[in-house]
C-alpha positions in Angstrom: -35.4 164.2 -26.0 -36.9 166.8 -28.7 -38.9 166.4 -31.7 -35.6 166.0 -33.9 -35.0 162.6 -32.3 -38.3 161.4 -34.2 -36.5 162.8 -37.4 -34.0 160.5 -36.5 -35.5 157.7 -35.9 -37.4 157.9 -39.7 -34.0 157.9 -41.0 -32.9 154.5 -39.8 -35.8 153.1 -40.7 -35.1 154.3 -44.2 -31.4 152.9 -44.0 -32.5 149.7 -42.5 -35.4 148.7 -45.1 -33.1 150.0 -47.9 -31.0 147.4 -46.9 -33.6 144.9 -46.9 -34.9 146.1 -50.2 -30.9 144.7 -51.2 -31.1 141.7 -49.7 -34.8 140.8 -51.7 -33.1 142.8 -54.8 -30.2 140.6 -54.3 -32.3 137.0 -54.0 -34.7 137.8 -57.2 -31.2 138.8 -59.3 -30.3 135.4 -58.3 -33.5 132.9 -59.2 -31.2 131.3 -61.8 -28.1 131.0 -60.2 -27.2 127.2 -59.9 -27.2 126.5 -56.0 -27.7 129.5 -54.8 -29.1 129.8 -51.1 -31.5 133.3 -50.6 -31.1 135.8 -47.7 -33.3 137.3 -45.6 -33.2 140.5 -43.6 -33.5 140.5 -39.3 -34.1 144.0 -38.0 -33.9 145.1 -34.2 -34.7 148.1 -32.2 -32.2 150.4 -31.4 -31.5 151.0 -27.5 -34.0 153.2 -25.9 -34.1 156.5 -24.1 -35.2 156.9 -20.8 -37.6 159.8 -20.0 -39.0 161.0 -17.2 -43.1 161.2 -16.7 -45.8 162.1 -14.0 -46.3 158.3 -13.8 -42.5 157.5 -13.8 -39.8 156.6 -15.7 -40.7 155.2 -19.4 -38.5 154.2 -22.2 -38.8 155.9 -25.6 -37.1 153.4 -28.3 -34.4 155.2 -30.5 -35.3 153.8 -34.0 -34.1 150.6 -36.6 -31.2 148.6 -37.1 -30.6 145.5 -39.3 -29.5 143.1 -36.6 -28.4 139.7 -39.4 -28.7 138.9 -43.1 -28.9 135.1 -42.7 -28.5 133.1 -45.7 -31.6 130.6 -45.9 -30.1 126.9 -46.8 -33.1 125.1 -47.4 -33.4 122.5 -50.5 -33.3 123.6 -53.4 -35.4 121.9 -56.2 -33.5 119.8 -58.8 -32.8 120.3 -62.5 -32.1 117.1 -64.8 -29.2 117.7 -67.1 -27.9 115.5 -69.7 -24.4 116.0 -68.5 -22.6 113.1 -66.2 -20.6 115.6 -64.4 -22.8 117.2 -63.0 -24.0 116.9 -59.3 -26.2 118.0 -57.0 -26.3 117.0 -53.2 -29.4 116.1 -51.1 -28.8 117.5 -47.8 -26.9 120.0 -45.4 -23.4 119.0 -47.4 -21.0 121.2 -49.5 -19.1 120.3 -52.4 -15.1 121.5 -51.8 -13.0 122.9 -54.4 -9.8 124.8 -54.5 -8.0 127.6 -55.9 -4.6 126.8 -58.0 -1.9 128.0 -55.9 -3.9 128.9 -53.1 -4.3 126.5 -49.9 -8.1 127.9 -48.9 -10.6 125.5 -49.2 -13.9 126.9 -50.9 -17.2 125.7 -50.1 -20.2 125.3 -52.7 -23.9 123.7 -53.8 -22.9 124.3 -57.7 -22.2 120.9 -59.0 -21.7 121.9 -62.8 -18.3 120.7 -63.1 -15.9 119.9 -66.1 -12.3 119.1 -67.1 -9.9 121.6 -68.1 -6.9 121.3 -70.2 -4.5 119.2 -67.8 -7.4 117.1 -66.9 -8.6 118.7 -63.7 -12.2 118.6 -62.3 -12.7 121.9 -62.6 -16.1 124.3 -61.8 -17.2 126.8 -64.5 -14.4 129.6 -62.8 -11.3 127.1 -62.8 -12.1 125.7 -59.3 -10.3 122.3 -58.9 -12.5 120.1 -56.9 -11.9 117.7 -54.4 -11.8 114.3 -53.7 -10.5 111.1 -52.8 -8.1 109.5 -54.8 -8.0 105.4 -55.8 -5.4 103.3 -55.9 -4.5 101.1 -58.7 -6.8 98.5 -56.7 -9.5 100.3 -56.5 -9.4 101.2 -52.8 -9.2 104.8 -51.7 -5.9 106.2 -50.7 -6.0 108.1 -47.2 -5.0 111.2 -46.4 -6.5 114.7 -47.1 -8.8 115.6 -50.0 -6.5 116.8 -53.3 -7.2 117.4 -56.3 -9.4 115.4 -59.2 -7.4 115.0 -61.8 -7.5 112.0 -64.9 -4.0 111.3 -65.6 -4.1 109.4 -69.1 -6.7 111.0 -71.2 -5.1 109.1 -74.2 -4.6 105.4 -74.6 -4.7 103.3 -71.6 -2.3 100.2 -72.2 -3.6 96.8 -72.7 -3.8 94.2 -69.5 -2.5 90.3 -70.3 -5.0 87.5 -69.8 -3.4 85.4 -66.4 -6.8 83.9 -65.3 -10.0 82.6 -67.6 -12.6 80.5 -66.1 -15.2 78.3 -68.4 -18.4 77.1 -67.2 -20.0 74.9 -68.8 -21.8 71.4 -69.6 -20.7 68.3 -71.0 -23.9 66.1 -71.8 -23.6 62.9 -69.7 -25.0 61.2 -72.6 -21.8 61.6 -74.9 -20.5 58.2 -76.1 -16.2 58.1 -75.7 -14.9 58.6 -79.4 -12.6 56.0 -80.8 -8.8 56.6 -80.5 -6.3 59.4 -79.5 -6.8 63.1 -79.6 -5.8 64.9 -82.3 -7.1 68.7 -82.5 -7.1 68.7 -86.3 -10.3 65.7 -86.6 -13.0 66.7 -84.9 -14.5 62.5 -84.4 -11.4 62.8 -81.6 -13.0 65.1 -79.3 -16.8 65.9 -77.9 -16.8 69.5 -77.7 -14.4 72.1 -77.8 -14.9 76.5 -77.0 -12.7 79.3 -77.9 -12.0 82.1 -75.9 -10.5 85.2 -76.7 -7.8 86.1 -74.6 -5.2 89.0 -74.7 -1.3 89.4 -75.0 1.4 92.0 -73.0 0.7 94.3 -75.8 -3.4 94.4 -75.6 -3.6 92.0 -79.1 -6.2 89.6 -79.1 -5.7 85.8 -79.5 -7.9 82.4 -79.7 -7.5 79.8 -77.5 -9.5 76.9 -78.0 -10.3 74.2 -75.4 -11.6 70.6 -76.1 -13.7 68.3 -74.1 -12.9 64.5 -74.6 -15.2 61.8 -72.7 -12.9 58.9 -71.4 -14.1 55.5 -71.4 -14.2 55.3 -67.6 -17.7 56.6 -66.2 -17.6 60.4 -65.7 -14.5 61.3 -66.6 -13.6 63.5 -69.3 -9.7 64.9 -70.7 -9.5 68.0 -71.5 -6.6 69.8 -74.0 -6.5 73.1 -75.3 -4.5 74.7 -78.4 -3.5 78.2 -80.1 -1.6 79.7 -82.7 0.7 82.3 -83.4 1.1 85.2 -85.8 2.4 83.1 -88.1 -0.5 80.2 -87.7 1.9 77.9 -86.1 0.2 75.2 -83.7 0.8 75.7 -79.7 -1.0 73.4 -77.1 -0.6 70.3 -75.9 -1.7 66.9 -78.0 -1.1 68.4 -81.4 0.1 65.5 -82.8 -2.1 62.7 -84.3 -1.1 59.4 -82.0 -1.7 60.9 -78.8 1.7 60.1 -77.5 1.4 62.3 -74.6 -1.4 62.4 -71.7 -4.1 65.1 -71.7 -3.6 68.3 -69.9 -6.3 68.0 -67.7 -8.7 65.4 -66.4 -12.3 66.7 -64.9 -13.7 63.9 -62.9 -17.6 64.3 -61.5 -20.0 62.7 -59.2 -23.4 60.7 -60.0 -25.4 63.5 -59.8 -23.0 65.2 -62.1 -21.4 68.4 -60.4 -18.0 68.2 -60.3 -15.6 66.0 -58.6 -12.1 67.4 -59.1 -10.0 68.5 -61.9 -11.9 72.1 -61.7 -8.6 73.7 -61.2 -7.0 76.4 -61.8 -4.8 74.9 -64.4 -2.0 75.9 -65.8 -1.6 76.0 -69.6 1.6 77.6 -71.2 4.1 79.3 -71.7 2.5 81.1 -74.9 5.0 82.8 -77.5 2.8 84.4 -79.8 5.9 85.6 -81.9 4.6 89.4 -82.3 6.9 90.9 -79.3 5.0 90.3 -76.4 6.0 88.3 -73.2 7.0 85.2 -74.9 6.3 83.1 -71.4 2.3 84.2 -71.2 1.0 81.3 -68.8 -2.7 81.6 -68.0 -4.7 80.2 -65.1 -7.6 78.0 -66.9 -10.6 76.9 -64.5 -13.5 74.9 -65.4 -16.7 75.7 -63.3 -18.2 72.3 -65.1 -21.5 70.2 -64.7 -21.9 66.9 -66.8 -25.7 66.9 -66.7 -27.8 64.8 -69.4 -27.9 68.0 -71.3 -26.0 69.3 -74.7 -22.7 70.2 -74.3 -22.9 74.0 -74.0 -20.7 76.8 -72.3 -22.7 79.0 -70.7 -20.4 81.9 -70.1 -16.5 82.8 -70.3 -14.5 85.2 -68.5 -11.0 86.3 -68.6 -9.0 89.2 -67.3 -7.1 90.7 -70.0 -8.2 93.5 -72.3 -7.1 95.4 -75.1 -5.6 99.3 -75.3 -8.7 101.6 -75.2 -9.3 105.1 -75.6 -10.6 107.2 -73.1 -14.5 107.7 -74.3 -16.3 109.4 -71.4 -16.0 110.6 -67.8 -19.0 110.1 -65.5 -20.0 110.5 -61.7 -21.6 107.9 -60.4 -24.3 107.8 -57.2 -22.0 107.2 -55.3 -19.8 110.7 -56.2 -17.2 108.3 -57.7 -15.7 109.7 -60.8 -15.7 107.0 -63.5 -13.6 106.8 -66.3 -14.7 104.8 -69.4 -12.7 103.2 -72.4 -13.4 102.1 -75.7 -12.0 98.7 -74.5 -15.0 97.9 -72.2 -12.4 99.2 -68.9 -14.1 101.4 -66.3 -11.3 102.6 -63.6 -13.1 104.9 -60.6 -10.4 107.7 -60.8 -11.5 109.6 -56.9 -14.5 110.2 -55.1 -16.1 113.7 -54.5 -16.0 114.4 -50.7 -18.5 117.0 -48.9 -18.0 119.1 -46.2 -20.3 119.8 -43.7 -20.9 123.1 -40.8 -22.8 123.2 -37.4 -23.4 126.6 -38.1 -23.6 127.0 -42.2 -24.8 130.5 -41.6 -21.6 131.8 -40.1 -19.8 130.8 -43.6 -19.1 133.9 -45.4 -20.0 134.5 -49.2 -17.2 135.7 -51.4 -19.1 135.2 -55.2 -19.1 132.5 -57.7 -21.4 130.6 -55.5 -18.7 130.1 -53.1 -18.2 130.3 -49.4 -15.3 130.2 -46.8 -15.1 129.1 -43.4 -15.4 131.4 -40.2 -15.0 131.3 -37.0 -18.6 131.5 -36.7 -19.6 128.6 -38.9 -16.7 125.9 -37.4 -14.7 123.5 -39.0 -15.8 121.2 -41.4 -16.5 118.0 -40.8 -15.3 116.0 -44.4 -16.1 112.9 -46.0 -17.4 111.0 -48.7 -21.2 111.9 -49.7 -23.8 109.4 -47.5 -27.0 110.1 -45.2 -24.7 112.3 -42.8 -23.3 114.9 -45.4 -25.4 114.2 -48.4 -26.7 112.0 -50.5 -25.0 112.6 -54.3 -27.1 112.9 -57.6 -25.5 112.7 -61.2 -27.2 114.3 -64.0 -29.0 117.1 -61.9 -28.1 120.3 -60.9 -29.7 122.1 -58.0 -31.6 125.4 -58.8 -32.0 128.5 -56.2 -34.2 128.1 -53.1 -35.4 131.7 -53.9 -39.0 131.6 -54.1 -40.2 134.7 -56.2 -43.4 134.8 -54.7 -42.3 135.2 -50.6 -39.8 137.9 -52.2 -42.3 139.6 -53.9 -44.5 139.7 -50.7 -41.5 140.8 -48.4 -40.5 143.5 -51.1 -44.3 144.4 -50.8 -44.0 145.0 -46.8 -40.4 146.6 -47.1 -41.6 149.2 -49.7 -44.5 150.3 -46.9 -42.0 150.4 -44.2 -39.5 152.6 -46.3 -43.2 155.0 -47.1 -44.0 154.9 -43.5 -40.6 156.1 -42.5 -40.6 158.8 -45.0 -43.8 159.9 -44.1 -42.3 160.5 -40.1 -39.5 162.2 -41.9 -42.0 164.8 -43.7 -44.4 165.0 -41.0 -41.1 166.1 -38.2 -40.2 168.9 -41.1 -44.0 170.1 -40.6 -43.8 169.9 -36.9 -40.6 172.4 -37.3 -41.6 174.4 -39.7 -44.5 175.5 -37.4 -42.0 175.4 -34.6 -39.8 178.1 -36.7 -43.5 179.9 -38.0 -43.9 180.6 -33.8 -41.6 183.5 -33.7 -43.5 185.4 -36.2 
């Protein structure tokens, strides 16, 4: 082995911390880049060569190589945004997003996401993501991940009310008025409440309920009434005389919870005269105390709404992608799903903050975000785990090797320039 093989050796160590000098070059170009996950550089020896000395055989080693750039997936820090799409994942998960007209799945930490023009979850370079659809129920449809997609970015139609539930108090300490019902004199009934409830077309209505104590000892009638479009009278008792029984009776115990009559019960059909389903029947249940205590309702619901339009888009803790409406409606559209590797550093990089799959890194194991894959967080965005400082040291150590290995490569030119001075 001659002098030359020293020159050699100087010149992979140049190649090899040049390409270190990339990888660092490469990490502190990227300090800003939204999930990006730094590199660093593994060198090895080159195989030796064997010589042969007065004490025996020794082993002469042959120079440099770069052995592995593996990318460094530790946390990255957090940035609060004031945007609802976007994400950032806690843990060793990725987010997955796909490429129109292409069936590869791409792999990436960026959670700054958006819709496009069709309505697609999109990332900033067109990237549909991924995720689990819901079903009109709510429950999320199985089968692989597709795309996120909202599908009425206009006017969602109105729902009709079928079910409303009252509770309320009736004060035990009412006194039974004096004759028969009649919604139109209000020394008939004890109380009454209106609740707002909504046709097949998303138009809102009144519907009032009364509350009459009968003369037998907890016991009260009840009877409700509407109108149409035109203001004429539905219901049941309208007439002064009372000539027909009470819808409802409620009946309760001493202590005054409730014995029976809670329901539901049925009131209807409605025909509000504007077009809608002229046979609206809704479901009516008292949740009813008669306590010595004002008459009072405490709260109303019902399940019918108006037409809304669509307001906002959010992604919830969860990875749920919410869609809100000017109605008050919320309707969880999917849920993000993450992917997760055995061996993230055998994914390979192909820009945009993406990876693919390899051989190397496995398949992915997929699901929805959760301790295993990753926890989810909205309004955040996770920054680079390049830290300037460790770069800036490495860079420091890099530039001495690359000196050092110059040096060899300048001091062998010496050594044969007075090898080539010797014939003189």
């Amino acid at each position: 082995m001659g002098i030359s093989s020293a020159l050699y050796s100087g010149v992979s160590g140049l190649n090899t911390n040049s390409q270190a000098m990339t990888v660092i070059g490469n990490n502190l170009a990227n300090t800003n880049t939204l999930g990006f996950k730094g590199a660093r550089t593994i060198f090895s020896d080159l195989l030796s060569s064997t010589i042969n000395g007065s004490g025996g055989t020794s082993q002469v080693g042959r120079g440099v190589n770069v052995s592995k750039v593996d990318n460094i997936f530790s946390q990255g820090t957090f940035e609060s945004t004031e945007s609802g799409l976007d994400v950032a994942i806690e843990g060793d998960g990725f987010f997955l997003v796909s490429e129109v007209g292409n069936d590869t799945n791409y792999y990436t930490r960026a959670g700054a996401f958006r819709f496009d023009e069709n309505g697609f979850l999109v990332n900033p370079e067109g990237f549909r993501v991924q995720g689990k659809r819901f079903d009109v129920d709510g429950n999320l449809v199985a089968g692989d991940p597709e795309d996120i997609r909202i599908g009425n970015t206009g006017l969602i139609a109105g729902n009709m009310t079928t079910e409303m539930t009252l509770n309320t108090n009736l004060d035990a300490a009412a006194i039974a008025p004096v004759g028969d019902f009649d919604y139109t004199n209000a020394d008939t009934f004890n109380y009454s409440s209106s609740t707002q409830i909504f046709d097949s077309l998303g138009e809102p209505h009144l519907v009032t309920t009364y509350f009459t104590k009968d003369a037998v000892d907890n016991t009260w009638n009840w009877n409700w009434s509407a109108e149409d479009v035109d203001g004429n009278p539905m219901g049941s008792d309208l007439t002064a005389g009372g000539a027909e029984p009470p819808a409802g009776i409620i009946t309760f115990a001493n202590d005054g919870t409730m014995l029976a009559g809670g329901g539901p019960n049925n009131i209807g059909p409605i025909d509000w005269g504007n077009g809608s389903d002229a046979g609206q029947a809704v479901d009516i249940t008292f949740d009813t105390t008669q306590f010595n205590s004002a008459s009072t309702v405490i709260s109303q619901e019902q399940n019918g709404f108006a037409a809304g339009n669509l307001t906002s888009v959010d992604i919830d803790g969860k990875g749920a992608v919410i869609a809100s409406y000017s109605n008050g409606e919320q309707i969880a559209v999917a849920n993000l799903v993450l992917g997760k590797f055995n061996n993230p550093n055998g994914l390979e990089l192909v820009g945009n903050n993406l990876f693919t799959a390899s051989d190397a890194s496995g398949v992915a194991r997929v699901g929805l975000p959760g301790p295993e894959l990753g926890k989810v967080f909205t309004n955040s965005l996770e920054q680079s785990n390049v830290d300037m400082g460790a770069e800036f040291v490495r860079m420091i150590t890099v530039q001495r090797g690359f000196q050092a290995n110059s040096k060899i490569i300048t001091t062998v030119d010496e050594l044969l320039g007075e090898l080539i001075n010797l014939k003189r």
